[in-house]
N, C-alpha and C positions, 0 to 999 in steps of 0.2 A: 278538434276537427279543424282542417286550413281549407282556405279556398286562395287562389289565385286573383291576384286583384290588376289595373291599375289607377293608375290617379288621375283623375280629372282636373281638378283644381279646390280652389276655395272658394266659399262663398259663406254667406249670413241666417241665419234663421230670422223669419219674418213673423215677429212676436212683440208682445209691448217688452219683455227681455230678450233682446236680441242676442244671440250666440255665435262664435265662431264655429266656422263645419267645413269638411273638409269629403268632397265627394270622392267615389272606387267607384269603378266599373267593375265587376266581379265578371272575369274571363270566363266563357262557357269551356268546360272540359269534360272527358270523356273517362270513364274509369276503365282502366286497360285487363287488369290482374290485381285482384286485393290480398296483402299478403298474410301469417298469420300475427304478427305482431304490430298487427291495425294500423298500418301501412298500406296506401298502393300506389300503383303504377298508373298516372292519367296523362292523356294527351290533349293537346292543346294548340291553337294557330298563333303562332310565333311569326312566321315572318314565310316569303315564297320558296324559300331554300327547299330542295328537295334532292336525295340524293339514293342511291342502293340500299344502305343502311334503311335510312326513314320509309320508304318502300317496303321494304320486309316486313318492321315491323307492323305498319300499316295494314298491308296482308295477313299478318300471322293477328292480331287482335282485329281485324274487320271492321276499321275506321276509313273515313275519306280523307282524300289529300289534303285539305285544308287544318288538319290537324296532323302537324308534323314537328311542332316541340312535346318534350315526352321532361316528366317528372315525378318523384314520389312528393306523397304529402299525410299526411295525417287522415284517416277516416275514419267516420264513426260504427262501433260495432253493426254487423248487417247491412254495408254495403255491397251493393251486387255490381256487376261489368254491366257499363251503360250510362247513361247522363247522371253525370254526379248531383245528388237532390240538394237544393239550395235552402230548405223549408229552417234550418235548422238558423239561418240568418236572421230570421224574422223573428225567434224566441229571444236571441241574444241582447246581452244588457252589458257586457264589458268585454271588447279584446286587444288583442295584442297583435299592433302591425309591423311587420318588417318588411322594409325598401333599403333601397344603397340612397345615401347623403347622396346633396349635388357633391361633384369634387371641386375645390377650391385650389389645386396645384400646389408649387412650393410655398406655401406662406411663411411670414416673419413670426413672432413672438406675439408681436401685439394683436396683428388678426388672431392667430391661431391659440393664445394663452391667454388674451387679454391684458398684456403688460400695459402698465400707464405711460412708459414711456419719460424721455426726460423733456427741458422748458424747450420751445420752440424758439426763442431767439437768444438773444443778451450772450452770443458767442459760445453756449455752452458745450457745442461739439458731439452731444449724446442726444438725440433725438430720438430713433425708433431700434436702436441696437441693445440687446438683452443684457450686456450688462456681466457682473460676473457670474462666473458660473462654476467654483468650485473655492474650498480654501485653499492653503498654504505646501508648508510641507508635508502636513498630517492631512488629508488622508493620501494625498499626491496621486490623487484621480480623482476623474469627474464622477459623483456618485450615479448608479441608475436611474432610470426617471426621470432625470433632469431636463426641466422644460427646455425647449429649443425651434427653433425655425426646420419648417421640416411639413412634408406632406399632411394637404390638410380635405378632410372630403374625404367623397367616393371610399366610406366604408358600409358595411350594414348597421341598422340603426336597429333597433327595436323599440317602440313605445306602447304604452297603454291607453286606449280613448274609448270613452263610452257610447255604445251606438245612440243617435237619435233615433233613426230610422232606416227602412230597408223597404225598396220598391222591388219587388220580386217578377212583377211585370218586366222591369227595364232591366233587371240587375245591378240597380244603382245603392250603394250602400253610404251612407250618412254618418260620420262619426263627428263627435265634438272634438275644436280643436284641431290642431295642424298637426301633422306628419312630415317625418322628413321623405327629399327626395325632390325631383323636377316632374312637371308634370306629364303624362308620360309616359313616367316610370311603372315599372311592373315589380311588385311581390309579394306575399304571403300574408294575407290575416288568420289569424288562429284565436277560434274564441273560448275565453276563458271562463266569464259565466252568462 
């Protein structure tokens, strides 16, 4: 089962063991069409865009404007068209969040690989550049893979955090531990037990 999140930020659990936590707003959505391989169709308020398209379908499922981003997601069997039930939030004990990383643009080696890099003074000429990057005349190309400077960020992330807790009043969901992404950010929790 997924729900549509986004991130609030970070904060502490207030305990003689303190923990990191890492707050979601859990987006209210609307379940459009469930399909049969436990899939469906839900909408959601994204953002004031409005256009023909979102209109229509707005019409044709009998939602209000303010719910005009549309997406599939995972649902659980026996769900019906109408407010997707969050109850199943509060039982969960482990999921799995996916957001996009912040992006970090073109990085070098050392941000982006963690190379150590050569001495900072004594004239040594090699400072933050990678260094070589292939042998000789065998194999006389660069092999696959090969670490390099190059876009770093703004991909999807997936991880695993265990819920703390789940305010179903507010929608506010509680995981241990950090998550990637800025805050913000919008996407997908899916729970796994």
């Amino acid at each position: 089962m997924e729900f549509i999140v986004e991130k609030i930020g970070m904060s502490r659990t207030i305990a003689t063991q303190s923990a990191p936590v890492t707050l979601l707003k859990v987006i209210e959505t609307k379940v459009c069409e469930v399909r049969e391989d436990g899939k469906a169709l839900v909408a959601y308020n994204s953002s004031k865009k409005l256009n023909k398209s979102i209109e229509g379908q707005q019409a044709k499922y009998g939602i209000t404007k303010e719910f005009n981003k549309f997406m599939t997601i995972e649902v659980a069997a026996g769900t019906q068209a109408g407010d997707l039930d969050l109850n199943a939030l509060g039982e969960a004990a482990v999921v799995k969040t996916s957001l996009t990383s912040k992006g970090r643009g073109f990085s070098g080696v050392i941000k982006r690989h963690g190379f150590s890099g050569g001495p900072g003074a004594h004239g040594s000429r090699f400072h933050r550049a990678p260094g070589s990057i292939g042998n000789c005349e065998w194999p006389g190309r660069v092999k696959p893979g090969q670490k390099m400077p190059g876009q770093y960020g703004n991909a999807q992330v997936t991880v695993k955090n265990d819920v703390i807790s789940f305010d179903s009043e507010n929608g506010i969901l509680v995981l241990k531990g950090s998550i990637p992404g800025h805050n913000g950010a919008r996407g997908l929790v899916r729970i796994v037990k």
